[in-house]
C-alpha positions as CSV (number, residue, x, y, z in Angstrom):
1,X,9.1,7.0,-6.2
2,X,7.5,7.2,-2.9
3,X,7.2,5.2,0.2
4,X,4.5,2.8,-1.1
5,X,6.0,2.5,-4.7
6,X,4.5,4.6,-7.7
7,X,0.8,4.5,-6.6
8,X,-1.8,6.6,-8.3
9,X,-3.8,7.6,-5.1
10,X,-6.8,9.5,-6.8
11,X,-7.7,6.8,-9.3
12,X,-7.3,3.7,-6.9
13,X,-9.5,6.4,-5.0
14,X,-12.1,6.6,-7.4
15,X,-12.5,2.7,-8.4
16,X,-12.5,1.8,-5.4
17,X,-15.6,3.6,-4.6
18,X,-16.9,2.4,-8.0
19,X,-16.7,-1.1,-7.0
20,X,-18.1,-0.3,-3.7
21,X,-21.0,0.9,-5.3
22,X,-20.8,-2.0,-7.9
23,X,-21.0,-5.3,-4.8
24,X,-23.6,-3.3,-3.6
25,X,-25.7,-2.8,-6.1
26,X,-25.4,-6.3,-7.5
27,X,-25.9,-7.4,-3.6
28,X,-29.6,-5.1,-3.1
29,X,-30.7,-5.9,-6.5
30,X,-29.8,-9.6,-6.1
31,X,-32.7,-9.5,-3.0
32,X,-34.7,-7.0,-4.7
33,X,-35.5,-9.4,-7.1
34,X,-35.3,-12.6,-5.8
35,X,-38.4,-10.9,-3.2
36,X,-40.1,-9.5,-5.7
37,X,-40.2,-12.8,-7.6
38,X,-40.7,-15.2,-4.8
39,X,-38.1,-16.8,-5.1
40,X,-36.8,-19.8,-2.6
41,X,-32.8,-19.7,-2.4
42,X,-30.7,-21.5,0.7
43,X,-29.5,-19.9,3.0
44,X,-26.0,-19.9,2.1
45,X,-27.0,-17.8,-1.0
46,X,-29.1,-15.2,0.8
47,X,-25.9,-14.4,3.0
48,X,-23.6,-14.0,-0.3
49,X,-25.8,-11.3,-1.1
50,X,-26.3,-9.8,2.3
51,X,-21.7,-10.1,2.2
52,X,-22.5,-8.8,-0.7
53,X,-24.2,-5.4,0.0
54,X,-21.9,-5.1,4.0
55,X,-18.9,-5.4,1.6
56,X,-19.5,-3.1,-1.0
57,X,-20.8,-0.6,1.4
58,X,-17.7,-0.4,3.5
59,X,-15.6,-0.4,0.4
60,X,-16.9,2.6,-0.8
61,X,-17.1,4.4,2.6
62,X,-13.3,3.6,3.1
63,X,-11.6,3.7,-0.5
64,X,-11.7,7.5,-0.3
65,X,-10.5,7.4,3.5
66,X,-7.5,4.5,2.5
67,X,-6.6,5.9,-0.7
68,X,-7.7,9.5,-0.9
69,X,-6.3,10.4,2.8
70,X,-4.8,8.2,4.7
71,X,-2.0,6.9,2.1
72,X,-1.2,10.6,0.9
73,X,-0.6,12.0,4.2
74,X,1.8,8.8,5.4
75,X,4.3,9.6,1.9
């Protein structure tokens, strides 16, 4: 048992890249299409999606830094 409990650092690693990718996807698609279809949303909508894609993107830049690095090294 190490320092942080029984964590398994390469597959918390790995999803949390995933679902990096995931928010950000669903965030750039979500104003892909609401643009391509002219759509009118408020603006409280438009910056979910804009959270949406900041989010995911610095989830999967620091997953593998957190969890692939960082938490290893400090065990």
């Amino acid at each position: 048992m190490g320092r942080y409990g029984d964590l398994d650092y390469p597959v918390l690693a790995k999803r949390g890249t995933l679902l990096g990718l995931a928010v950000f996807a669903l965030g750039a698609l979500g104003e892909l299409a609401v643009h391509a279809l002219a759509l009118q949303l408020p603006a409280w909508e438009m910056t979910l999606l804009f959270d949406a894609e900041v989010l995911g993107v610095l989830l999967f830049l620091l997953s593998p830094l957190v969890f692939g690095i960082l938490l290893p090294l400090t065990e």
